[in-house]
C-alpha positions in Angstrom: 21.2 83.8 -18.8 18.5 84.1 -16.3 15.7 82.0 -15.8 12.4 82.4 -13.6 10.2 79.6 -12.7 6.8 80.2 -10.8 5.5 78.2 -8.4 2.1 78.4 -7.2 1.7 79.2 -2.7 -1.0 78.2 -1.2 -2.3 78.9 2.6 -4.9 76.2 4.2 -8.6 78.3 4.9 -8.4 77.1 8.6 -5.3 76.6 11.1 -4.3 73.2 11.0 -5.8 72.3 7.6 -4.1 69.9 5.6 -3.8 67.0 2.9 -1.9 64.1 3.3 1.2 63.9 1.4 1.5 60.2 0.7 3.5 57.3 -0.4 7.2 58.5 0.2 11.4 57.9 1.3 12.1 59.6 4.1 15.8 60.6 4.3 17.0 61.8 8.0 19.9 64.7 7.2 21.4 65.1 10.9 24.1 67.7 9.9 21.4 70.3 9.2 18.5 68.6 11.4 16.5 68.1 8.5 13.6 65.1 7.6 13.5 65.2 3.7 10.4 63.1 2.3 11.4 62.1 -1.3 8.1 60.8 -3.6 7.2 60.8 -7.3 6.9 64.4 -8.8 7.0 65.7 -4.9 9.6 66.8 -2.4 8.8 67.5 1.5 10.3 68.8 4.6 9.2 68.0 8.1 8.1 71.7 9.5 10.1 71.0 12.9 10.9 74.2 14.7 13.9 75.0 13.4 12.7 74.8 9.8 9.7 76.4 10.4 11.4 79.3 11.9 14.0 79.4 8.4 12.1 78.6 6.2 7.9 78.4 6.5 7.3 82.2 7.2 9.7 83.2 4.2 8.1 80.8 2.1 4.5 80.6 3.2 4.3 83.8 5.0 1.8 86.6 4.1 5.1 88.8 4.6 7.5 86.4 3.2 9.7 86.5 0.5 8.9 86.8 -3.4 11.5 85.3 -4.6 14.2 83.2 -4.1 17.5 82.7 -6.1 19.0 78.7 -7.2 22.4 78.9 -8.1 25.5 77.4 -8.2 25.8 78.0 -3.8 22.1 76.4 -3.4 18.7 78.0 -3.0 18.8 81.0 -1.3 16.7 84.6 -0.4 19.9 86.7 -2.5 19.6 88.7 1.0 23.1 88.1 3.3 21.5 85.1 4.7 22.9 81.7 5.1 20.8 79.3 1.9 18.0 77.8 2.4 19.6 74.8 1.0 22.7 74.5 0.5 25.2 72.6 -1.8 25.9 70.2 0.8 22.5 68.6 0.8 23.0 67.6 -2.5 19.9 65.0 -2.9 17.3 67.3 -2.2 18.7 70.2 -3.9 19.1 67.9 -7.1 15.4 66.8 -6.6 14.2 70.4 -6.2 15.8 71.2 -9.8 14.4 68.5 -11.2 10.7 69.6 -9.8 11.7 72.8 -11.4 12.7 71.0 -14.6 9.5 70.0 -15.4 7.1 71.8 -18.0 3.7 71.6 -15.3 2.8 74.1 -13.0 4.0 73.8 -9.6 2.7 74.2 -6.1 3.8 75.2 -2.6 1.5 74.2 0.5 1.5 72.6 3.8 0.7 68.8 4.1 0.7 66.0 6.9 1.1 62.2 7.1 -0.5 59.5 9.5 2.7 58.1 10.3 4.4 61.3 11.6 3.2 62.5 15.4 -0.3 64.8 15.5 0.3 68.5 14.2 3.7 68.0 12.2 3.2 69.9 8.8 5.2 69.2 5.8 6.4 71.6 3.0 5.6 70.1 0.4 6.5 71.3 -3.3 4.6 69.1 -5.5 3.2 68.8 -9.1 -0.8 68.3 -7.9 -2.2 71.0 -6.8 -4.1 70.8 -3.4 -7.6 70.9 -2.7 -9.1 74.1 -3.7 -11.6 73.3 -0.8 -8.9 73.6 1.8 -6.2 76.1 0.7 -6.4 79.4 -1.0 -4.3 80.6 -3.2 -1.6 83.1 -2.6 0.9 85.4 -4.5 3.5 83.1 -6.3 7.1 82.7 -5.7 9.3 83.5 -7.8 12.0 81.3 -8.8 15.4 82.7 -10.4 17.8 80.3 -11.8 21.4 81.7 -12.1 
């Protein structure tokens, strides 16, 4: 049986807006060139230009996506696209279900950290919602579990 999960999107007001995303693990994945920052009741990504191109205008796009599919193959678009995350990154696919797990609302938005080089952005899926102050809120994403 089908299950959907929303999670809340959110866009900053201004360009380059952000709030930190805090105390965390980050785990390097070099097969898929990917900076995974692992915290409590949070997962991030490092927005480096390949990501951003596969994954932040689908995601956080006005035009992106409005739903995405996590199934047995990963998290994917369900368009013939490669996932979004696959199967083989199996630590932050499991900590994405487990964010999804939970009973709270979740939410979608960009972040930053001091110790990463000016202007890199993190996608961040987290339990707090940001600042209301610096993001508005956009249409949710929908989140089928097959």
């Amino acid at each position: 049986m089908d299950q959907t999960r929303i999670i809340r999107r959110y866009s900053a007001y201004f360009p380059g807006w952000a709030v930190a995303f805090g105390a965390h693990e980050l785990v390097e994945d070099s097969t898929h060139d990917r900076q995974w920052l692992f915290a409590d009741e949070q997962l991030g990504l490092i927005l480096t230009p390949a990501v951003r191109r596969l994954l932040y205008h689908r995601l956080l796009g006005h035009e992106g996506v409005q739903e995405v599919v996590l199934g047995p193959a990963g998290l994917g678009t369900g368009e013939d696209e490669p996932p979004l995350l696959g199967t083989d990154e199996a630590r932050p696919l499991s900590a994405l279900r487990a964010l999804i797990a939970l009973p709270e609302d979740l939410h979608l938005y960009q972040s930053y950290h001091l110790l990463y080089p000016g202007g890199t952005r993190i996608l961040t899926l987290s339990r707090r919602a940001p600042l209301g102050l610096i993001y508005r809120e956009m249409a949710p994403l929908r989140v089928r579990m097959v």
